[in-house]
N, C-alpha and C positions, 0 to 999 in steps of 0.2 A: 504494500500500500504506500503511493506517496504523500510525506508530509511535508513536503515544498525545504524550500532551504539546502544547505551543503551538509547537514546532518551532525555536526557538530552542535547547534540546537536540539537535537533530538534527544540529549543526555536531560536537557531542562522542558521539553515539552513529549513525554513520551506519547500522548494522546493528540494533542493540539496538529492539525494543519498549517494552520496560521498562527504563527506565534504571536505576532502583533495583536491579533485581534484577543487571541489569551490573556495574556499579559495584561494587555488594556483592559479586558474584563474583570479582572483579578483587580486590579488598583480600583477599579468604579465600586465594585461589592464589598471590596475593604474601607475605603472611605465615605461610601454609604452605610455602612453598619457602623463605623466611628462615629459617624453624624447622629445617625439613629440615638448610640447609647450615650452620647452626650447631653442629644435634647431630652431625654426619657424622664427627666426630673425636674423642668418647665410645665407650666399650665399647657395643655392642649386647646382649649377652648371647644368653641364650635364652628361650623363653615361660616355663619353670620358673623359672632362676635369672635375670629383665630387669637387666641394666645400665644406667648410667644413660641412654642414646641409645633402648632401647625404648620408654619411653611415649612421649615428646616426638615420636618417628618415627610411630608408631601415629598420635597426635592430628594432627601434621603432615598426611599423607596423607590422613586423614579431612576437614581441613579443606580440602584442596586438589581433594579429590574433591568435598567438598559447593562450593567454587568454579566447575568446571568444570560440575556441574550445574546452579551457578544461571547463567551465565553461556547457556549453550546454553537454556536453560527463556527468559533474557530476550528473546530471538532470535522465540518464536515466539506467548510470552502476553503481552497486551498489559498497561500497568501507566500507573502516574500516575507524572509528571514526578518529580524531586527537587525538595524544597522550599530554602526557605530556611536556611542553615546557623543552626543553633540553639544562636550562641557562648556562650551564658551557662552552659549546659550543659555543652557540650563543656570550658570552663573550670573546671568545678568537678568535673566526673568525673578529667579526669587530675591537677587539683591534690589533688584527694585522694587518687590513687595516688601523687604522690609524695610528701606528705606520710605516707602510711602507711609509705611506703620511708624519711625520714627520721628516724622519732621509733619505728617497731616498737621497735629495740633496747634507745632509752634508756628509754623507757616502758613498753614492753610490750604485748603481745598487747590486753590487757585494757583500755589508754588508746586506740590504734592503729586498731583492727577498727574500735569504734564511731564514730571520728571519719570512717575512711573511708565508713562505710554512712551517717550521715548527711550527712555531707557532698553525698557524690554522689545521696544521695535527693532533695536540695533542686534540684537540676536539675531534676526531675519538675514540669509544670506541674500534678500533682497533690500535690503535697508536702501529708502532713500532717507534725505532729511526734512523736503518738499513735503514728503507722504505723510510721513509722519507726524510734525510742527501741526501739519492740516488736522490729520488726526487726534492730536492732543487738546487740541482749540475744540474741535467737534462735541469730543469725548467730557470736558471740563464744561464747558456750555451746555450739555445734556445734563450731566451731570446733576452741577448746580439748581438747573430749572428743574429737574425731577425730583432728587432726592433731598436736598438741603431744601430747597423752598416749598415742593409740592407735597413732600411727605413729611417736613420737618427731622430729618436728620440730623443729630446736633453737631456739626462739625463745622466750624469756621472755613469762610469763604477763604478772609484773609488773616491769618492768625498772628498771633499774641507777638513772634518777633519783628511784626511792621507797624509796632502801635496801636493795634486792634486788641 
């Protein structure tokens, strides 16, 4: 039976076709069930009035269901290997989630967003700086008008080290 690849995978996927599509199922059902038993101790509410445990549950389950599908889907379509871990990327996407987690409050929404989108844009072995600036502007203006003012997010637009 073929299971795609040079078979050096096949010591870590002895079932799986598609390792990719495995693998990827496995992280979605692991961090859907992390979610899950995190929120298990929040109010639920109800569909009318959600508590804070309803969406996080909802998304959970979604993402633990689209896991178990891709997982069962790796079993029987055949897929290309996993390639080579892409560090430069992977380095620069969570450095600028936590850079956004450390500077949102003293800077603000408005310094914060941007530096995350381009940051993590330049991972892209398509990086332009055009696309992205655009992008960030787009993303920070949605942003703002959605979650800070329409939903009341309490996170400063422009924070506490520009005087605000």
């Amino acid at each position: 039976m073929y299971r795609g690849g040079t078979g050096k995978e096949d010591a870590l996927n002895p079932i799986a076709r598609n390792p990719k599509d495995f693998w990827t199922g496995l992280i979605y059902i692991f961090v859907g069930s992390a979610a899950l038993i995190i929120s298990r101790d929040y109010d639920m509410g109800t569909a009318v009035k959600m508590g804070p445990a309803y969406f996080p549950t909802l998304l959970s389950v979604l993402l633990v269901g689209i896991g178990i599908v891709s997982v069962l889907r790796s079993m029987f379509k055949s897929g290309s290997p996993i390639g080579a871990v892409a560090w430069k990327g992977l380095f620069l996407i969570v450095a600028s989630t936590v850079l956004f987690g450390v500077i949102v409050r003293g800077a603000g929404v408005v310094v914060a967003l941007p530096l995350l989108v381009i940051i993590s844009a330049s991972a892209s072995v398509r990086f332009s700086w055009k696309t992205s600036i655009a992008e960030a502007v787009g993303i920070t203006v949605f942003c703002i008008v959605i979650f800070l003012k329409g939903l009341g997010v309490p996170l400063p637009i422009l924070g506490s080290w520009f005087g605000n």
